[in-house]
N, C-alpha and C positions, 0 to 999 in steps of 0.2 A: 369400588375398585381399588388396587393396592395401588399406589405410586410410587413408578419404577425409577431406579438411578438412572441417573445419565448414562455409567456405565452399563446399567440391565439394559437401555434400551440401545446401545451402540452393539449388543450380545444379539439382541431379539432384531435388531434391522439385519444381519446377518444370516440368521436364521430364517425369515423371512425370505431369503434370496436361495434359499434350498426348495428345489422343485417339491411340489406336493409327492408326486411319483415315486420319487426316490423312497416314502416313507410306505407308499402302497397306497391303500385304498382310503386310509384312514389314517388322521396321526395316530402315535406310540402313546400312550401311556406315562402317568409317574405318576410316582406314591412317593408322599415324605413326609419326616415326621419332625416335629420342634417338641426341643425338651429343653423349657424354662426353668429356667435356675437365679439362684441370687448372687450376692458376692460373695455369701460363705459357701456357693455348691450347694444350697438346698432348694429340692425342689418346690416352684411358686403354680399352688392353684389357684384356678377361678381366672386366672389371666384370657384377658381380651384376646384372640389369636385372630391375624387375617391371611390368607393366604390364596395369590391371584395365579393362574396356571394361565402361560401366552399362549393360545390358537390361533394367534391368524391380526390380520390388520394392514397398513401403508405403512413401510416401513420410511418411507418417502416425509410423511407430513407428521408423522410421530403418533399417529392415530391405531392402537391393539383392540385387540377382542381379546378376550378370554370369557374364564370361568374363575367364579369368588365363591371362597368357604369364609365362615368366620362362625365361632366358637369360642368356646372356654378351657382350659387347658382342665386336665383333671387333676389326682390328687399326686399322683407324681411326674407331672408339670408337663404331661406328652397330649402332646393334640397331634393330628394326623388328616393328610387329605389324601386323594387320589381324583386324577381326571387325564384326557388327551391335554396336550400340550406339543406345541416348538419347540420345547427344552428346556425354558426359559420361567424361574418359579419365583417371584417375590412375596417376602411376607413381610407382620409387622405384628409386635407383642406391647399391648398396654395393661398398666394397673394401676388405679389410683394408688398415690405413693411413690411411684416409680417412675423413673424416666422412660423414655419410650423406648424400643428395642427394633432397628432395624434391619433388613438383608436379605440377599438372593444366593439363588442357585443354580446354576449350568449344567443341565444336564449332559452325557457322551449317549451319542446313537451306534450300536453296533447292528452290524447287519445280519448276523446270524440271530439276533432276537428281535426283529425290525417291529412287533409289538409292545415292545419296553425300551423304556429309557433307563440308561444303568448310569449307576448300581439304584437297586431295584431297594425302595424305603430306605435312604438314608436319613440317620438320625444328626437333626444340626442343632448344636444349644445355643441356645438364645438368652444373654444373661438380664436381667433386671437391676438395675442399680437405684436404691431409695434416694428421696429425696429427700437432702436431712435442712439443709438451711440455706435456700438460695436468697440475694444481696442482690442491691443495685449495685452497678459497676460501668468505667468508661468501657463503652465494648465497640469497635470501629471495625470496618474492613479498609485497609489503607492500602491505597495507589497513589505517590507523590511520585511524584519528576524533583530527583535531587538537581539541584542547579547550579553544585558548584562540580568542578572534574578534581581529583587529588585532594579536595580542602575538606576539613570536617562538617558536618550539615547537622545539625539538632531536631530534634523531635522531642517536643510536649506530649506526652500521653493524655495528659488534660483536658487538653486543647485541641487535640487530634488532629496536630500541625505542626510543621517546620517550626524552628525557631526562627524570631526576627532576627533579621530584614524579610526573610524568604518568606513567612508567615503569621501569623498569630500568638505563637508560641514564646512562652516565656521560661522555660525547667528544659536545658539539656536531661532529660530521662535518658532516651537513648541518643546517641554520636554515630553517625552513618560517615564513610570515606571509602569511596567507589574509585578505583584505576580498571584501566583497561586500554584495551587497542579494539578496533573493528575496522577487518579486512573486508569480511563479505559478511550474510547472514546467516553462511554457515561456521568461519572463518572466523573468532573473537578470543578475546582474551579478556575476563572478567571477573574482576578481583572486588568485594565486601570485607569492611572490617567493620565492626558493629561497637562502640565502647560507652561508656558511660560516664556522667558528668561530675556523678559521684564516685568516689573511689570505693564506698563500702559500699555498693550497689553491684548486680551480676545479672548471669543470667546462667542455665542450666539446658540442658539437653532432655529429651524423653520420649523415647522410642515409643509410639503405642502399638499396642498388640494388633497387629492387622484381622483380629478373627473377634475381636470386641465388637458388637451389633450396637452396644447403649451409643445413643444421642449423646450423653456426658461423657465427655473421653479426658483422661490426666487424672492428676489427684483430686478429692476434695479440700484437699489441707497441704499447701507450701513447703516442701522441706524446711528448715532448719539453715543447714548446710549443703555446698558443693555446688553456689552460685560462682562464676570466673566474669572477669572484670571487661576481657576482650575474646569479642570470637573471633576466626576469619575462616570467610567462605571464597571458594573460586571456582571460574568454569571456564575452558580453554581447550580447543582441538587446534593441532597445529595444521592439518591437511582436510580438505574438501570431506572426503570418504572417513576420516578419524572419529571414532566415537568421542563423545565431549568428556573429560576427564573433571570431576569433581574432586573438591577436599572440603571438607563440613557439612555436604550437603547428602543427606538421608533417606532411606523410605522411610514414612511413615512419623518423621521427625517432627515432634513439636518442643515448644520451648516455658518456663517455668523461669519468671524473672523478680528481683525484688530495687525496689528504685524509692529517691527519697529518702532512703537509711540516715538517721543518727546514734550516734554512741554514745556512751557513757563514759568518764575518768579510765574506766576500768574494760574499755572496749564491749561493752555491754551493748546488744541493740534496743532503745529505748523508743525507737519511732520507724517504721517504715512502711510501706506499701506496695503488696505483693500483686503479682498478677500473670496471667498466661498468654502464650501464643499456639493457637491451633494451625498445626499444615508448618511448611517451610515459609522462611523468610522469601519470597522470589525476590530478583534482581539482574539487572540486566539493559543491554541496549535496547531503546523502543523505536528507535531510528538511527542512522549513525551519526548524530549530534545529541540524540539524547537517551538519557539514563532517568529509571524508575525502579522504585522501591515498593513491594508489594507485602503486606502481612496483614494476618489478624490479629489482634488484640483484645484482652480485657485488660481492666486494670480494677481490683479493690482496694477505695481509698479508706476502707474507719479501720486500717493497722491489724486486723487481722491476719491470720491465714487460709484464710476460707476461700476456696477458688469455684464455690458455685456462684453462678450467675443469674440473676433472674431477668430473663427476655422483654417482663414485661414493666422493668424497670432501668430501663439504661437511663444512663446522666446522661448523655448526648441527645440532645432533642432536635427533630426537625433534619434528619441525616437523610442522605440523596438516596436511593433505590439500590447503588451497586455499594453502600458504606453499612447497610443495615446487616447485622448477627441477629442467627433466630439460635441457633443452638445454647444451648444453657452451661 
């Protein structure tokens, strides 16, 4: 069976809640097709294809039916299914060598074709990204409770902690300083500045392509340049009904940081250690006395620039259920 996102299945409880009736006798129909590709756009055969079509289930307990194809892509990278369905299509493309390729599809029901789900075989690419040289690396999910209000708070990437007093931590890497008010819990005023303990240390921005399927998302390799020393993030509605008004904060936003930097006579960098943050920084009130800081992180410490990871080598050993990274 394929496994659905969170979001396919918030899509498919919904769908779900549509009368059988409405569709006739029978569900509708869909046909669709994946065309595997690599990162230069060429197409990959012999790829592993799966692909699960929803019929039916609780949408209650998270328990689906359907129907599973799975196959081989051909030789210009298209594999194709057809079956009844809810609307609702998940698949998933593996090759050895390759990261694994995931993602869904929504079908629209019109009622002058109440037999088809449209648009009738759509072609979705599915890219393949090789896997050139994954690395042990600190790789954490962080939820701390900053505990100071206005004052700077340190974070060890190493250590995957607060700086002492607050923690374990001994390397301001990153510098968190959290302001804010909290009126009500819709009602807040929440201000992030993120800096660094080193001056020649940064961090960068990087929007990912929201239509990239690979499991490996950002570079395999660090920029260079165009790391800044300070971010700052905010979030703040003044009225009950007021959408919350962001600054620094993105869809689809991750981050590209390098920490531990030394120079040379000649401002050369001679030593540093680069590393990623997948998804946004969150941050924010978790009560109205306290404040929490949310991210993920890798960090590669042997001075490369190499930003693959290998899952099945993290330095963090012995980490709690909600701190473990599977992605690579």
């Amino acid at each position: 069976m394929i496994k659905f996102t969170r979001w396919t299945f918030s899509i498919s409880v919904f769908l779900l809640c549509i009368p059988l009736s409405a569709f006739g006798r029978e569900l509708p129909k869909a046909r669709i097709t994946l065309k595997i590709i690599d990162e230069d756009g060429t197409p990959v055969s012999n790829a592993v294809v799966s692909i699960g079509f929803i019929q039916g289930g609780n949408g209650m307990t998270g328990r689906s039916e359907g129907k599973d194809f799975k196959g081989l892509s051909d030789t210009n990278g298209l594999y194709a299914a057809q079956a009844k369905t809810l609307g609702d299509v998940g698949f998933s493309v593996e090759k050895e060598g390759f990261y694994r390729s995931m993602g869904h599809y929504a079908f629209v029901w019109d009622r002058k074709d109440r037999d088809k789900w449209q648009p009738w075989n759509p072609t979705i690419k599915m890219l393949l990204k090789t896997i050139d040289n994954p690395v042990p690396m600190y790789a954490m999910r962080v939820n701390k409770e900053l505990p100071l209000f206005g004052k700077p708070v340190g974070f060890d990437l190493e250590k995957g902690d607060l700086v002492a007093p607050h923690g374990k931590g001994l390397v301001n890497d990153f510098i968190f300083t959290f302001t804010g008010e909290f009126r009500d819990w819709r009602i807040r005023d929440e201000d992030l500045v993120l800096e660094f303990g080193n001056k020649n240390d940064g961090m960068q921005e990087v929007i990912s392509d929201p239509n990239d399927t690979s499991k490996f998302k950002l570079f395999k390799q660090a920029p260079l340049e165009g790391y800044l020393n300070k971010l700052m993030f905010s979030k703040r509605a003044t009225t009950l009904y007021e959408k919350v008004k962001k600054v620094g904060i993105k869809e689809n936003q991750n981050f590209v940081f390098r920490v531990r930097t030394v120079l040379d006579k000649d401002g050369n960098i001679i030593g540093t250690n680069y590393g990623k943050i997948y998804g946004q920084i969150e941050f924010g009130f978790s009560d109205p006395k306290k404040v929490e800081v949310s991210f993920v992180y890798y960090l590669n410490p042997d001075g490369t620039r190499n930003l693959e990871f290998d899952p099945t080598r993290n330095l963090f050993k012995n980490l709690g259920r909600f701190e473990e990274v599977s992605a690579p």
